[in-house]
N, C-alpha and C positions, 0 to 999 in steps of 0.2 A: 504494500500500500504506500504510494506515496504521499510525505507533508511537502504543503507548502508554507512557508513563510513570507510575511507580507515584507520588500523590499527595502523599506525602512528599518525595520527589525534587524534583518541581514546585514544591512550597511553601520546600522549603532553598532552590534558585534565586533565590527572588523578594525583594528589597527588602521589608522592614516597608512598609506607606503610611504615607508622610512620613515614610521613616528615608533615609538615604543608603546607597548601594549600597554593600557590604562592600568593603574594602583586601584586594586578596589577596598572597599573599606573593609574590615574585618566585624562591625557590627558596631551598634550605637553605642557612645561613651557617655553623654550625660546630656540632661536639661538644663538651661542656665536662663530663668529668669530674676525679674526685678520682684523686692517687696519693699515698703515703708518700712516696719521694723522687723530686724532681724530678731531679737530674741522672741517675739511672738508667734516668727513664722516657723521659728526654729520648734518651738513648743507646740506648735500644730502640727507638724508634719511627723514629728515625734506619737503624739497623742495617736492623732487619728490613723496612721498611716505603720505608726513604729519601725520608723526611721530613725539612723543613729547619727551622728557629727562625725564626716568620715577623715573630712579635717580643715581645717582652714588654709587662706591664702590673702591674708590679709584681715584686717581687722572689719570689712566690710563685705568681705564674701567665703562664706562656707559650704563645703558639700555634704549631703547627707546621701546615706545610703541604706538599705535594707541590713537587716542584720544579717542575711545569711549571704552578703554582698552583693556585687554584679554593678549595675549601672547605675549613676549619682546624677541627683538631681540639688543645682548651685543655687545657691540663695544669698544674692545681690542688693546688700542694702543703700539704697536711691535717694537722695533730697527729696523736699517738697515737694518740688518741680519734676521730678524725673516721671517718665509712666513705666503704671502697674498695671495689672489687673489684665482685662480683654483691649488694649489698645491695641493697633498695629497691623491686625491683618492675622493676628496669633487667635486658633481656633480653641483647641484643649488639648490637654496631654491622658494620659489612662496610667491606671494602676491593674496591672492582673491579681486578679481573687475568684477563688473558687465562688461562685456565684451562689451558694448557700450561705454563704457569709455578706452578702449586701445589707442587711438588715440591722445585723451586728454594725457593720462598717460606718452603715448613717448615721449609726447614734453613736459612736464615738470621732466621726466628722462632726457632728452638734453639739457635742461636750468640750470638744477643743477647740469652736468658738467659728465653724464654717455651716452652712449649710445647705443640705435638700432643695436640688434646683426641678429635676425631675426625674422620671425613669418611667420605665415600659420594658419593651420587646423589641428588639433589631427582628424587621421580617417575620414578625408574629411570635417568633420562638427563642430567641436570644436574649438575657436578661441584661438589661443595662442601668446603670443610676447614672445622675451629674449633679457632682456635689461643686462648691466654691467653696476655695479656700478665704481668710480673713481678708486677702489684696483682691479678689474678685475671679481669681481663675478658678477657669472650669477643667472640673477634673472627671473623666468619665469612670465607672468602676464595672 
């Protein structure tokens, strides 16, 4: 049986002639947004999330990480003036959880001071919540 492949597909594939073959990434390394106060965003993502301070890089940005590691998500603390929250063009990020755990998950997003934007079903069958953190992001779980 033959494939075919659409033309464009083929051509992303292929090295320029006489380029070197593209670097590809090896997998995501982290998030890096803005909040107003770090010690509050630090104590939410701790609470709700149990996220740990995986370590600093200055006295205005620190990364946190899952306890059983993997990928970190940086917490940028901004002036006044700086923007947070859904500015920019920034949709949401996700947290994976066994989805018998969303319920659990809401009330301790609401205990450490974020919360209950909505949830349903992706496609009738797929369970989703969207919480917001204390800066405004939407967090899908």
């Amino acid at each position: 049986m033959a494939t075919s492949s659409r033309p464009e597909e083929k051509q992303a594939s292929l090295p320029m002639e006489g380029a070197e073959a593209p670097i590809r990434a090896e997998g995501f390394n982290h998030l890096h947004i803005n909040v107003r106060d770090l010690a509050r965003s630090i104590r939410f993502y701790k609470e709700a999330f149990g996220l740990k301070v995986g370590f600093s890089a200055g006295k205005d940005l620190i990364f946190m990480v899952p306890l059983a590691g993997g990928h970190s998500l940086a917490l940028h603390q901004v002036g006044r003036d700086g923007p947070v929250g859904m500015a920019g063009g920034f949709q949401h990020f996700g947290f994976k959880l066994d989805v018998n755990d969303h319920d659990r998950v809401i009330e301790q997003v609401k205990k450490a001071g974020g919360n209950l934007v909505s949830r349903g079903k992706h496609g009738g069958q797929f369970p989703y919540a969207y919480v917001a953190d204390p800066d405004g992001y939407l967090i899908e779980l």
